[in-house]
N, C-alpha and C positions, 0 to 999 in steps of 0.2 A: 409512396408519396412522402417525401420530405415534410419539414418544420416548413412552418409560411414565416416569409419577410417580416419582421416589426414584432415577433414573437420571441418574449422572452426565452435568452436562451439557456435550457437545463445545468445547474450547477454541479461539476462534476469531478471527484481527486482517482488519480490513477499515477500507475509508477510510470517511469519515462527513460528512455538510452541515460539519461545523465544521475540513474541510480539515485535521482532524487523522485518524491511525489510534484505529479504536477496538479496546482489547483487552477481553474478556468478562473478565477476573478482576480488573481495574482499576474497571468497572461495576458489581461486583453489592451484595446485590438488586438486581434488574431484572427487566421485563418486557422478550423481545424478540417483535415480531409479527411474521410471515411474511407476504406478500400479492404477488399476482401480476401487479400496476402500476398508476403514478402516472398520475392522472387518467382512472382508469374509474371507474363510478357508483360501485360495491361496495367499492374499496380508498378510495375519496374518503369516504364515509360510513364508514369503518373509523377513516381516521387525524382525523377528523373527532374521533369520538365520542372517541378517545385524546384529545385536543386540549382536548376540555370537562369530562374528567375528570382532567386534568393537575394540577391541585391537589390533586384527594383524593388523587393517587398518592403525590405528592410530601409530604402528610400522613400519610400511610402508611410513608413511608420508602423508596420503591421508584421508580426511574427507569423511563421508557420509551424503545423504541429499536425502531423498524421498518425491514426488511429487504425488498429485492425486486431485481432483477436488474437495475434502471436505473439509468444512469449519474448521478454524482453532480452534473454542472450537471441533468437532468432532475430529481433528487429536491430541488436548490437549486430549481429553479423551482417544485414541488408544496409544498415546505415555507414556500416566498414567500406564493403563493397563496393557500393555506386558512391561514395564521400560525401553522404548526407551533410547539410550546413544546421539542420535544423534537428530537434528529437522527434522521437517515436514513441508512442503510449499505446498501452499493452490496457486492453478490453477481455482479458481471459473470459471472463463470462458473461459478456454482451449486453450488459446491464445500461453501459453507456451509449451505445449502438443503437439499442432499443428504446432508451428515451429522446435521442434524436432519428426515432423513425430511417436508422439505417441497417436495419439486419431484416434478409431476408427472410422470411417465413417461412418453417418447418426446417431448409440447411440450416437456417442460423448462422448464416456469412454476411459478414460485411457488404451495404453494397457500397458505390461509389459516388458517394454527396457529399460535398464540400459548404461548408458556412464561414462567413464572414461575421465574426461579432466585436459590435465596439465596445465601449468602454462602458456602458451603463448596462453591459450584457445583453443586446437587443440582437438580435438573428437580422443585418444589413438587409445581405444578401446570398442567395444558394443555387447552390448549382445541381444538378444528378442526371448523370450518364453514363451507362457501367461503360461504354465502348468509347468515349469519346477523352481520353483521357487526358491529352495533352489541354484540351479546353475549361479544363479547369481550372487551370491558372490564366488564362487568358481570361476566362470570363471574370475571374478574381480582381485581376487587375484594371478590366474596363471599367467594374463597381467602384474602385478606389479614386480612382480619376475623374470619376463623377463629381464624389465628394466634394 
């Protein structure tokens, strides 16, 4: 079970592809995705579809920023590979994962929940599907357009 809508969302600093720390309240709007690793079918096709919808987000006003428990040369080389537009932030020890209720219990993997938070740090809105990957950026973007 994800975080609920309108819940404040956990403050959090981790390292990121741009070799800088990222802080959540220096970021927001943003979306950040949850996913359980670089270079499987499912998370490949995830940060993929993020990747081709990088512009409407960014016309929207809102950054993206995906999260998973691998190391940050691993997420340097996923973000080489498929020409990521946005960083990667490295959850070595699930600390972040687990306070947004996204790592699975006992593996201890990532699952695949997406949140949208604005600018006062509030949880918009959330998505969670480990199978449905491409829909998380669609569901992201139906949220925004609401607005």
């Amino acid at each position: 079970m994800a975080l609920n809508k309108g819940a404040k969302a956990p403050e959090f600093k981790l390292p990121s592809t741009s070799d800088e720390n990222f802080v959540l309240r220096d970021n927001v709007p943003c979306i950040i995705y949850f996913y359980p690793k670089d270079f499987t079918p499912g998370c490949t096709e995830e940060a993929c579809s993020f990747r081709d919808g990088f512009a409407e987000l960014r016309g929207l006003d809102v950054a993206v920023f995906g999260i998973s428990r691998d190391s940050i040369s691993q997420h340097k080389k996923f973000k080489s590979a498929h020409n990521l537009p946005f960083e990667l932030l490295s959850d070595a020890n699930g600390n972040v994962c687990k306070a947004y209720d996204a790592l699975i219990p006992v593996v201890k993997i990532p699952k695949r929940v997406t949140y949208l938070i604005d600018k006062e740090l509030r949880i918009k809105a959330v998505y969670s599907d480990l199978f449905g990957a491409k829909k998380h950026l669609e569901r992201m973007i139906s949220e925004l357009k609401v607005e």
